[in-house]
N, C-alpha and C positions, 0 to 999 in steps of 0.2 A: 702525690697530691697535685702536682704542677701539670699532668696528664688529665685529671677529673675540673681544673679548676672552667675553664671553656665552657663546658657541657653545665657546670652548676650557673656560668652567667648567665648561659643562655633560656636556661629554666626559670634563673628569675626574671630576664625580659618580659616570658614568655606570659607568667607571673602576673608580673606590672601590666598588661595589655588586657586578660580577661578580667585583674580587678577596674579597669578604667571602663570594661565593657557593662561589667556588673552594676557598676557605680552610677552607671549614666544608659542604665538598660531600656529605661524608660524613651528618654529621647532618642534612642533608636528605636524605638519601636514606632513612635509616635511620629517620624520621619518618613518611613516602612508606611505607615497607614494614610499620611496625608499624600504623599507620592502616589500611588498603586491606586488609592481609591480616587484620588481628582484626573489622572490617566486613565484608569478603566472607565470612566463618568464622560473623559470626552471625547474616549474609543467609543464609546456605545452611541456617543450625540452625532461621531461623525456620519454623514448620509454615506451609507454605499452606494457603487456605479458599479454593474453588470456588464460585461463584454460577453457578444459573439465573436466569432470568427469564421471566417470563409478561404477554406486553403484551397488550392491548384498548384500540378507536378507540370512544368514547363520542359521542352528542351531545346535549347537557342542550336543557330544556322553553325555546322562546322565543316571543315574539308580534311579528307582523310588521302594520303597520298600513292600513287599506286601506280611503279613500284616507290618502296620508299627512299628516298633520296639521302634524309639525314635521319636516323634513327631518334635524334634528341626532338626532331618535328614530324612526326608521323602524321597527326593530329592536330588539326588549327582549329579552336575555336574563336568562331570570329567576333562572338559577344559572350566574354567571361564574366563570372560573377561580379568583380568591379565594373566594367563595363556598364552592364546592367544596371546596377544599382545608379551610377551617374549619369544615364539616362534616364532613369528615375524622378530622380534630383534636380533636372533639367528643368530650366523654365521652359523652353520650348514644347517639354514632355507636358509637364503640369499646366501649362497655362491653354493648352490644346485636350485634355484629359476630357473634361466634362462636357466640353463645344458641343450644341447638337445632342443631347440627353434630357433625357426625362428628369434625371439628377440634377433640382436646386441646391449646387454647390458652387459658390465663390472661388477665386483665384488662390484669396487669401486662406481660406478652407483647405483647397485642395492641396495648397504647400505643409500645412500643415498635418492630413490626414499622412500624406506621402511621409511624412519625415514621425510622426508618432504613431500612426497607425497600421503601418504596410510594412513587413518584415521579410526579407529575401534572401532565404540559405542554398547551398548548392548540397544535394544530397552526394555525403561522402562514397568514392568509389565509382561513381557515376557521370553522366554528361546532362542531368537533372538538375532542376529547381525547385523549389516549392517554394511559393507564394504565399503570404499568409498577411489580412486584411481581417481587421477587427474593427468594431464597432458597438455602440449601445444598443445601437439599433437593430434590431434580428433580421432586415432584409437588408440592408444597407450594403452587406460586408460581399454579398451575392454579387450585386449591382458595382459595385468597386472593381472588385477582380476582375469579372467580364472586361469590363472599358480598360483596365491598363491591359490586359491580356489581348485586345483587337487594338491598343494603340502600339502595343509594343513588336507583335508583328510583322506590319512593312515594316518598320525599321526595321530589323532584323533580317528582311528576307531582301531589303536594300543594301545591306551591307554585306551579304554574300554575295549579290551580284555584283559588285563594286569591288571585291575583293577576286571573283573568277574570271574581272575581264581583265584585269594586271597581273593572272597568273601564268604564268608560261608554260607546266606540266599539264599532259594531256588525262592522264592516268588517273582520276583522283573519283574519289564517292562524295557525292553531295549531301547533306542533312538537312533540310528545311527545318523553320521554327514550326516547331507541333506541340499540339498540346495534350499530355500523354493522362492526365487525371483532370477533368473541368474540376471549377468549383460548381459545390449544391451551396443550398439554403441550409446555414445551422441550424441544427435541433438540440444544442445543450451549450449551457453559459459555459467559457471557458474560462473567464478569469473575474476575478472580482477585487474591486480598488475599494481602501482598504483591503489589507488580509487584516481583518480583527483580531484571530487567532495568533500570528504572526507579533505583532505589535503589544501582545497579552504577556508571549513570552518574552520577549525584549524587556516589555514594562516591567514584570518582573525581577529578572535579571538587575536592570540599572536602577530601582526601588531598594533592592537586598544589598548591591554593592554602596549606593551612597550612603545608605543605612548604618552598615558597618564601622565606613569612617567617621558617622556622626558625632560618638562618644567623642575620639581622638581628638576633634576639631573642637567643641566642646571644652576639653578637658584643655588644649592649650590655648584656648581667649582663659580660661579659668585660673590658669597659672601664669597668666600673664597679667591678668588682671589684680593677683595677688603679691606680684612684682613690683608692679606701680605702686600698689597700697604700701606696701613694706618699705619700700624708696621715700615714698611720701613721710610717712611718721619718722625713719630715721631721721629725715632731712631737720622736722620740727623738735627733735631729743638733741639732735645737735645746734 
């Protein structure tokens, strides 16, 4: 009996919780409906915003050594993807970016675009970059790439030379900044703000979980409410 008695508690918790679910099924339901439907109402009111994007495969200046001297440095790239990215980042970068362009874009613009709209990974395996510049705008993200891609250049093919004339080995292969994919002009929205779909399943999801707890909470203001009451009238019998 002392072996079964655990397993019989726990059947009647289990018990005690569908009847307090039964009991108060209503206001979970009616939780569930006002949640899901006042969220689906102002997922559907939100205005969606459409992105292009405009990618380009990059490959920054490096020196390859010959013969190799230390096997851990065979290969110096002189502008790493850190590198990069904080010339990027650079006010000198940005605030020289649009100068001279057809592009009415502000300073304050152009920090901004750099830091939310301009994406820069190094393709694994490789001595590549890809670029990637979105916008609402379907020509915009064309016009973006081009200009950091001709600003980022001389720097780049400055810093090799600034870096071959402090090199002392004669032996070495030079890599210029080249650019192995242009960007074209997008033909297809890549991302769309809002994800409605996204936000449908979440609402869901945090709709059916608060739901659940509903009864619970419910059920203890109820029992507490009937605490007080019961305290009160003993208080006036005694």
């Amino acid at each position: 009996m002392r072996d079964d008695q655990p397993f019989l508690d726990a059947e009647i918790d289990l018990n005690d919780y569908l009847d307090i679910i039964l009991k108060k099924k209503w206001i979970m339901i009616t939780v569930f409906l006002v949640l899901f439907l006042s969220g689906t109402l102002i997922n559907l009111l939100t205005p969606t915003e459409k992105y292009y994007q405009a990618t380009a495969i990059f490959e920054n200046p490096r020196v390859e050594y010959l013969p190799d001297p230390n096997p851990q440095m065979r290969i110096r790239e002189i502008l790493n993807l850190e590198n990069t990215i904080v010339i990027f980042r650079s006010v000198p970068f940005v605030n020289t970016l649009f100068k001279g362009t057809k592009l009415k874009i502000s300073q304050n613009e152009a920090q901004r675009i750099i830091q939310n709209n301009v994406s820069l990974k190094k393709i694994f395996g490789t001595y590549f970059f890809e670029l990637g510049v979105s916008s609402k705008d379907k020509e915009r993200p064309l016009a973006i790439a081009q200009e950091i891609l001709k600003k980022l250049e001389p720097i780049a093919n400055d810093a090799l030379k600034k870096y071959i004339l402090n090199f002392e080995a004669e032996d070495i292969i030079v890599t210029n900044f080249r650019i192995f994919d242009p960007p074209v002009m997008p033909d297809r929205i890549t991302k769309v703000v809002p994800n409605k779909k996204l936000r449908t399943i979440l609402l869901l999801l945090m709709s059916g979980f608060l739901a659940l707890w509903s009864p619970f909470i419910a059920e203890f203001f109820d029992r507490r409410k009937h605490r007080q009451i019961s305290q009160f009238v003993k208080n006036i019998d005694t």
